[in-house]
C-alpha positions as CSV (number, residue, x, y, z in Angstrom):
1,X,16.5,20.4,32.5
2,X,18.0,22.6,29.6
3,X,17.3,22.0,26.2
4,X,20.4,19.3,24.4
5,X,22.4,21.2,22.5
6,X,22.5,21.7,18.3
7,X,24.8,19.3,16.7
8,X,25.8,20.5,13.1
9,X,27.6,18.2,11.7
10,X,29.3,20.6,9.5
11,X,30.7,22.9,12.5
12,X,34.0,21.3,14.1
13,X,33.2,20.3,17.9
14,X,34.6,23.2,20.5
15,X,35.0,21.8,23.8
16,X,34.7,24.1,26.9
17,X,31.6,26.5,28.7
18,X,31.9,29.2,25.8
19,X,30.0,26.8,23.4
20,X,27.6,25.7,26.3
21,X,26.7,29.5,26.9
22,X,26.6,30.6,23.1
23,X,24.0,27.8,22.1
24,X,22.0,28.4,25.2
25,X,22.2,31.7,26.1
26,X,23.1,33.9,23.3
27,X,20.1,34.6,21.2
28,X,20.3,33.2,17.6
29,X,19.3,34.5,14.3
30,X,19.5,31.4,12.2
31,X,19.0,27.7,13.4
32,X,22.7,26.6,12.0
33,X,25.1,29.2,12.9
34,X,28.7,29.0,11.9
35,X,29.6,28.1,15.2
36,X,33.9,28.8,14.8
37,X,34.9,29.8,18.4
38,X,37.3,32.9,17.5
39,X,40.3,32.9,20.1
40,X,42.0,36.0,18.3
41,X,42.8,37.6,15.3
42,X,45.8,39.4,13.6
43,X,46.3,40.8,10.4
44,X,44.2,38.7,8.0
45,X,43.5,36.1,9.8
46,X,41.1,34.5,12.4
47,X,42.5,32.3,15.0
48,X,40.3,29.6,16.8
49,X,39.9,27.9,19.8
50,X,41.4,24.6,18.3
51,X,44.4,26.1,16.6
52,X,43.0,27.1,12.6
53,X,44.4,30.5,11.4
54,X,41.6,31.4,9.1
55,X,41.8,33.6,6.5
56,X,39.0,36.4,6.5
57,X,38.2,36.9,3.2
58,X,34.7,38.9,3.7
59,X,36.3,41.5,6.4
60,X,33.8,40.7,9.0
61,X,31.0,42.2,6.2
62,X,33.4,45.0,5.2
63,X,34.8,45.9,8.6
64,X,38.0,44.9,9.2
65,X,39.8,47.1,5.7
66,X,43.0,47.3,8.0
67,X,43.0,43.7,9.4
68,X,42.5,42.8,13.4
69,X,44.8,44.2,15.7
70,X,46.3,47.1,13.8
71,X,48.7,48.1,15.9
72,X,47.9,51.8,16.0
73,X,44.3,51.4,16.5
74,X,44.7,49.2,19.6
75,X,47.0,52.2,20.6
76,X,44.3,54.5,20.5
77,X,41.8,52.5,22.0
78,X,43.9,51.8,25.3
79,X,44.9,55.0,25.6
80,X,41.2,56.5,25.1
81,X,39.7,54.2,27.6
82,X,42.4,55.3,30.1
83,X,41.3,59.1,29.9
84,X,37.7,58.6,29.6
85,X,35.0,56.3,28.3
86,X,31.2,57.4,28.6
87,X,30.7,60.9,29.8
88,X,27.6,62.2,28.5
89,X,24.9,61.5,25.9
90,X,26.0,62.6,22.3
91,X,26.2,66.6,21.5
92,X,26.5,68.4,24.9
93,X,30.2,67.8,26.1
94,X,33.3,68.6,23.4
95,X,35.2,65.1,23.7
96,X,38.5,65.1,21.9
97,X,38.2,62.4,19.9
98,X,34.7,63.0,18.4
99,X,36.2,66.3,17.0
100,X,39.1,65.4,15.8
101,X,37.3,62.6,13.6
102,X,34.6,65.2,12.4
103,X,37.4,67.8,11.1
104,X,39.5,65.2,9.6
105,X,36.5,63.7,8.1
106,X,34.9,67.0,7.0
107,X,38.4,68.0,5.5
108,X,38.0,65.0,3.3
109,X,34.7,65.7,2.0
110,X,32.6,68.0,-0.3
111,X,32.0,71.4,1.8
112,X,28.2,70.5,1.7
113,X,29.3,67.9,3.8
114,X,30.9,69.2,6.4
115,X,29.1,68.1,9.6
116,X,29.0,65.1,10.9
117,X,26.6,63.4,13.3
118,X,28.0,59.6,15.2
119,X,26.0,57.4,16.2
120,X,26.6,53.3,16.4
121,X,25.3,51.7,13.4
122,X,24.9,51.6,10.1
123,X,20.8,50.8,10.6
124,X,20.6,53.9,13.3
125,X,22.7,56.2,10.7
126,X,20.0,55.6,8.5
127,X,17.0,56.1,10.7
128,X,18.8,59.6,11.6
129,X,19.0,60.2,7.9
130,X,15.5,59.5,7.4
131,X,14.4,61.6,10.2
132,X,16.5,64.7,9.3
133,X,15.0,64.5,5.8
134,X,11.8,64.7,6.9
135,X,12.7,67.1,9.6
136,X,14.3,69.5,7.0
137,X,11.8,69.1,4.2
138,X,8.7,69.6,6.0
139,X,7.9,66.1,3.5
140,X,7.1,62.6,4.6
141,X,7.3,60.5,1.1
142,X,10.2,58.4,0.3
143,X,11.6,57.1,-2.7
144,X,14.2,53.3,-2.6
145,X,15.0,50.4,-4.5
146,X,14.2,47.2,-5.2
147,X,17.1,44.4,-3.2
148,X,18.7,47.7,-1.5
149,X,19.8,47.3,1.6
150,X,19.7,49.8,4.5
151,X,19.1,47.9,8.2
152,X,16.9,45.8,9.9
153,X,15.2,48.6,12.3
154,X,11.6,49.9,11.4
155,X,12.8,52.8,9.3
156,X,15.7,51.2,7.6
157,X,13.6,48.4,7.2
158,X,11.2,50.1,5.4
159,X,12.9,51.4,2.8
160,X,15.2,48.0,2.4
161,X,13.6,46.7,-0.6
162,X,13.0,42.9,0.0
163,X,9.3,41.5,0.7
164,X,10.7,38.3,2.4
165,X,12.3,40.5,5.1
166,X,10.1,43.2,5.1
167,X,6.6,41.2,5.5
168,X,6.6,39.7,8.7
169,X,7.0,43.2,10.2
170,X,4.8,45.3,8.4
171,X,2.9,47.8,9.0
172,X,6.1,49.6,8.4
173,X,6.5,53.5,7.6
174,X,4.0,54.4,4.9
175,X,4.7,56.1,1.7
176,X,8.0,54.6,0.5
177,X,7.8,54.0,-3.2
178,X,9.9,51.3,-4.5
179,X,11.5,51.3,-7.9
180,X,14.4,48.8,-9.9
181,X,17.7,50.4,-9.2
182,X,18.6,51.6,-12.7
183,X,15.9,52.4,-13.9
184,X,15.2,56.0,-15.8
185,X,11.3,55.5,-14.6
186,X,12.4,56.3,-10.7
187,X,12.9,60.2,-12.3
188,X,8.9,60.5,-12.6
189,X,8.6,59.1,-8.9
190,X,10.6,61.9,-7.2
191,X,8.4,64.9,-6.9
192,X,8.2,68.1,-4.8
193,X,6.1,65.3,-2.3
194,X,9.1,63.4,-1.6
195,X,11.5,64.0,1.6
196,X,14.2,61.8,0.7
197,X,15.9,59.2,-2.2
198,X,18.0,56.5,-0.4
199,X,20.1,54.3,-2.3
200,X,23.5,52.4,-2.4
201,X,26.0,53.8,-5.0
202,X,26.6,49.9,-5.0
203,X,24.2,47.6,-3.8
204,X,26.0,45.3,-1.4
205,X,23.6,42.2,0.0
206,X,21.9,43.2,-3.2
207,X,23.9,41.4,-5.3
208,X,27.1,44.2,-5.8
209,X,25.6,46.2,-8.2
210,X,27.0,49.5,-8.9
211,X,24.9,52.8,-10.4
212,X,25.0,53.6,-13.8
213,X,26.9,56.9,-14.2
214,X,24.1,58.5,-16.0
215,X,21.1,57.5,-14.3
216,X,22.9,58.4,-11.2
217,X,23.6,62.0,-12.5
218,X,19.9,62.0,-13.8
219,X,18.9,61.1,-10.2
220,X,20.7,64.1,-8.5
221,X,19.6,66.3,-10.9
222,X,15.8,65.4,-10.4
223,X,16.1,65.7,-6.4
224,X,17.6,69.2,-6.7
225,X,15.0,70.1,-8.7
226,X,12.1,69.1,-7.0
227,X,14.0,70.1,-3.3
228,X,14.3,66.7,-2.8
229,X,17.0,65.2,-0.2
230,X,19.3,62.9,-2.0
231,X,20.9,59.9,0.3
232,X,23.3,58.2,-0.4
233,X,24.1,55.1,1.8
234,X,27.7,53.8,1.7
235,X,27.9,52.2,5.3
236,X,29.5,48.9,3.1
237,X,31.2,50.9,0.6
238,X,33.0,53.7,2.4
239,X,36.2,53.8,3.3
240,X,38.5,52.8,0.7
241,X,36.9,49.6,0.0
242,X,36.4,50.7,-3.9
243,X,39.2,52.5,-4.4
244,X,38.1,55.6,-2.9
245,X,37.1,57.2,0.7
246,X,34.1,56.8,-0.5
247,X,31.8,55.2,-3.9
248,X,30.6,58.6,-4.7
249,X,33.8,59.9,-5.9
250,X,33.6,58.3,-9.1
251,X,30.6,59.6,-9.9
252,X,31.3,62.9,-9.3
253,X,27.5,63.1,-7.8
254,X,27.5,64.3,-4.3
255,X,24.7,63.4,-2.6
256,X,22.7,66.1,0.4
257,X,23.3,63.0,2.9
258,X,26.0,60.7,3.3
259,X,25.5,57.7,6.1
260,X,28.6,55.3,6.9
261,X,29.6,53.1,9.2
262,X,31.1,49.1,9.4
263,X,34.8,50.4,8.6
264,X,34.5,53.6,9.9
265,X,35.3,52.4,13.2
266,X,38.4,50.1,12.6
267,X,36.4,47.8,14.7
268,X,34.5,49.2,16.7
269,X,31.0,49.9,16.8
270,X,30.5,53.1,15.2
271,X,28.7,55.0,12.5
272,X,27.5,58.4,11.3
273,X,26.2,60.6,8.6
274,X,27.8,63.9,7.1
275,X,25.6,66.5,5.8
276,X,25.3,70.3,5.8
277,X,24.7,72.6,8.8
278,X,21.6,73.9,6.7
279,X,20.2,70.7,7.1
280,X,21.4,69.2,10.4
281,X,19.5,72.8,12.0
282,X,16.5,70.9,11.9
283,X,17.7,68.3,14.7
284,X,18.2,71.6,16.7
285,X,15.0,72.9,17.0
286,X,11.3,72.2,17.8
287,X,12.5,70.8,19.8
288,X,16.0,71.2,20.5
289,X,17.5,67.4,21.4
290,X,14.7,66.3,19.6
291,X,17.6,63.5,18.0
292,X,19.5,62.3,20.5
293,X,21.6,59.0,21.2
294,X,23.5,57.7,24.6
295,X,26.6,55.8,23.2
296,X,27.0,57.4,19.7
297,X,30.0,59.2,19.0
298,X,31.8,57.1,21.9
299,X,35.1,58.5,23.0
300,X,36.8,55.2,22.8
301,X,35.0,53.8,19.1
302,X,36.2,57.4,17.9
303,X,39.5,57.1,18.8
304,X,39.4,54.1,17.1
305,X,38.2,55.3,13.8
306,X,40.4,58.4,13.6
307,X,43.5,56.5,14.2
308,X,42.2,53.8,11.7
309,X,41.5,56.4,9.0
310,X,45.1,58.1,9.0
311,X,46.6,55.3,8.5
312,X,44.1,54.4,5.8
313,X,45.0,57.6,3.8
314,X,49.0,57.8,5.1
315,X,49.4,54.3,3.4
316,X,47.8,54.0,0.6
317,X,45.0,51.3,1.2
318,X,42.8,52.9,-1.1
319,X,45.0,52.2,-4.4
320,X,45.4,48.3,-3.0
321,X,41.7,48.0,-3.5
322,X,42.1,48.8,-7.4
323,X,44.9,46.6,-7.2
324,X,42.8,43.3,-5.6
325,X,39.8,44.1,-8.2
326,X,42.5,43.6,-11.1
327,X,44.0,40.4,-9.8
328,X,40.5,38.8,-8.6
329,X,39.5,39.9,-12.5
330,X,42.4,38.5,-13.5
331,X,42.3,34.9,-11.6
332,X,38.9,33.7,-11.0
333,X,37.9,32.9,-14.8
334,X,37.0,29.6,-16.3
335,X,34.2,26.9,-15.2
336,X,31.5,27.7,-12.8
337,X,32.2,31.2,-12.8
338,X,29.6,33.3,-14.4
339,X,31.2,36.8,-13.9
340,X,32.9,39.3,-11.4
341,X,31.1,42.6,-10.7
342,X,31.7,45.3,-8.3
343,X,34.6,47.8,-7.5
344,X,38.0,47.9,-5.9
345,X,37.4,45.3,-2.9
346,X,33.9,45.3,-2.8
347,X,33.4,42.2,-5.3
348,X,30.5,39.8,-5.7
349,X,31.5,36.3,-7.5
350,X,28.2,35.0,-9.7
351,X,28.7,31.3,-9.9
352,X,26.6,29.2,-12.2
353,X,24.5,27.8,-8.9
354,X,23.1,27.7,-5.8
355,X,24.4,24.3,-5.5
356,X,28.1,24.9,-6.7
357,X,28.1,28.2,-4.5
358,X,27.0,26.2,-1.6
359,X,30.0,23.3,-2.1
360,X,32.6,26.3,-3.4
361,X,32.3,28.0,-0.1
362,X,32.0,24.9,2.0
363,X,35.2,23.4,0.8
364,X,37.4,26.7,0.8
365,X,36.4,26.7,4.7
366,X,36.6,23.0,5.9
367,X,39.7,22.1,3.5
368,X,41.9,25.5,3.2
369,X,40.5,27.7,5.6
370,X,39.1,30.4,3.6
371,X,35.9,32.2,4.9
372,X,33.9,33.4,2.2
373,X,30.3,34.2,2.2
374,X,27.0,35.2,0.4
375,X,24.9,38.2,0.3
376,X,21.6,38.2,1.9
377,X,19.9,38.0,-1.4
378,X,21.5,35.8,-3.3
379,X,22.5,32.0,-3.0
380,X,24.7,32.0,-6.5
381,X,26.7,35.0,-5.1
382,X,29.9,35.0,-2.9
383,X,30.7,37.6,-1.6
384,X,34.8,38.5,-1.9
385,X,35.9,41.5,0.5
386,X,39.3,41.3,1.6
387,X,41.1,43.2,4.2
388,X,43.0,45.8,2.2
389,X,46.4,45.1,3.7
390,X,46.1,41.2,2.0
391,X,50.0,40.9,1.1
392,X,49.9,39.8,-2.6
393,X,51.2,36.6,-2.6
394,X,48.3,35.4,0.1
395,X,45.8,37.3,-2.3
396,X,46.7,35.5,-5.4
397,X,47.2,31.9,-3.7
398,X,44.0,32.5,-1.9
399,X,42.0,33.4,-5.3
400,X,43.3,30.4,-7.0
401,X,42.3,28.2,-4.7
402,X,38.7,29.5,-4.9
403,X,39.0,29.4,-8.6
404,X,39.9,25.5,-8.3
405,X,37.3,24.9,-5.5
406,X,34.5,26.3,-8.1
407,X,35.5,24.2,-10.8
408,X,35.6,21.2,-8.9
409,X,32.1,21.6,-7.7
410,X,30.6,22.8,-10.8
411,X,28.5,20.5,-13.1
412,X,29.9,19.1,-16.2
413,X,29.5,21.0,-19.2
């Protein structure tokens, strides 16, 4: 006989075989999951099987910067999949859709970046930048930081820099040094031993904390001293969700590798890194193919991401994210709330406790239909990542109703 199934008590009851075949056959990676049975989605907000429109106020983790259902990206997925889906493993056939996203994409970076490899994820566009580092630099060393974030596959894992997730796999790669983000000692760890530096402009499940200017600078200038590969991970913060394409531009420090991913495909699965040809020779030789992945670049997820990133730069997305920093600034003040850090739409809300968070975000769900969430490393921290099409009246409504939820479940003073 099959296992009875969960009952949380905090998940509304949906009736029918999808919740039957989701607790019983779809594997899990907590023991309470949400459980909200999504019908659709449009715009903003999540629809679900017993009639809630939802508002999606963390994007799907930084996804959905357009909405669901933008009109012209469904266009170009239908009329992808009707030419052509899978045709051949990544690299060997020229596929319309993969090019046109590398030129537009190259035409919006830095010259050194100017080549860009797909592949599906954030995590694999970080094990490809980790292997092309070594690959170019002859070097296996790495330098990371301490509650950074890169992926939960062996590489990416081991230079995510969080013991409680890291542990229970280890052994992982050897030689990755870990230092605290910030912190002018990491300069005397990068030497001409090191292949690679990986960090987040902003650290995202970290707790949204964004580089010092100067160290940042300092960093770049060390790595290019000492040949070292500088990479810079913005699969949550690319594009648009601070303000810009992507974080680095307002450091004015470019880094030798740039991964992305989670917005990149306007929904669907896709990611990438951008680099220079220099570098990306050493995927071509000894031996040639010797980086290689079935779906990446698919015709259909690229299609996707080219039409989502025109209309990202025709209509002016990028300027709303500055514009939803200032009014979240603006709004969520007074009691529980510690402090709002981060950029543009990429915000993290430190509330006075784990307990208050826990109740804040509860209540905004179950009584107005908000769906917030926190970081992976922090249970005082919600996480606030709005589409960036949020019309301003919802925006503003929607922050002051988390602003009230918060001070009704804080403690007295």
């Amino acid at each position: 006989m099959p296992a009875e199934l969960p009952h949380n008590p905090e998940s509304p009851e949906v009736p029918g075989d999808d919740l039957q075949a989701f607790y019983r056959h779809v594997a899990q990676t907590s023991d309470a999951p949400m459980g909200l049975e999504i019908e659709s989605a449009y715009g903003v907000f999540l629809c679900t099987r017993d009639g809630r429109e939802i508002i999606d106020f963390i994007s799907g983790i930084a996804v959905s910067s357009l909405g669901h259902g933008h009109p012209e990206v469904v266009r170009a997925v239908q009329e992808q999949a009707a030419r052509h889906m899978h045709v051949m493993v990544y690299g060997e056939f020229i596929q319309r859709p993969q090019s046109a996203l590398a030129a537009r994409l190259a035409s919006l970076l830095p010259d050194s970046l100017g080549r860009i490899y797909f592949v599906n994820s954030g995590t694999e566009a970080n094990e490809a930048a980790l292997k092309l580092a070594k690959k170019y630099t002859g070097r296996h060393r790495f330098v990371a930081f301490w509650d950074g974030y890169h992926g939960d596959t062996q590489g990416s894992l081991s230079v995510t820099g969080r013991d409680v997730y890291r542990i229970p796999y280890e052994p992982l790669l050897p030689d990755v040094t870990f230092c605290d983000f910030n912190d002018p000692s990491v300069l005397e760890l990068i030497t001409d031993e090191v292949a690679a530096v990986i960090l987040e402009p902003i650290q995202g499940e970290g707790g949204i904390i964004a580089a010092d200017p100067d160290w940042l600078a300092a960093v770049r200038r060390r790595c290019t001293e000492t040949g070292t590969l500088l990479i810079f991970d913005e699969i949550q913060s690319g594009f648009g969700r601070t303000g810009r394409l992507f974080a680095f531009e307002h450091y004015n420090v470019v880094p030798d590798i740039l991964t992305m991913a989670k917005a990149m495909g306007g929904g669907m699965p896709l990611g990438g890194l951008a680099s220079s040809s220099e570098i990306f020779r050493a995927f071509m030789y000894d031996p040639p193919l010797n980086h290689v992945t079935t779906f990446g670049g698919h015709p259909v997820s690229c299609a996707a991401a080219d039409a989502a990133l025109r209309v990202l730069m025709r209509e002016g997305y990028m300027e709303r994210a500055s514009e939803i920093e200032l009014l979240t600034r603006k709004i969520l003040r007074g009691k529980g709330i510690v402090e709002v850090r981060g950029r543009g739409a990429m915000l993290g809300l430190q509330l006075v406790d784990a307990d208050t968070t826990r109740k804040a975000v509860a209540h905004c769900l179950n009584e107005h239909g908000i769906l917030l969430g926190w970081t992976l490393h922090s249970n005082t921290l919600v996480r606030l990542a709005p589409p960036l099409i949020i019309d301003r009246a919802l925006l503003e409504q929607t922050l002051m109703i988390i602003r009230d939820a918060v001070s009704m479940m804080a403690p007295a003073s």
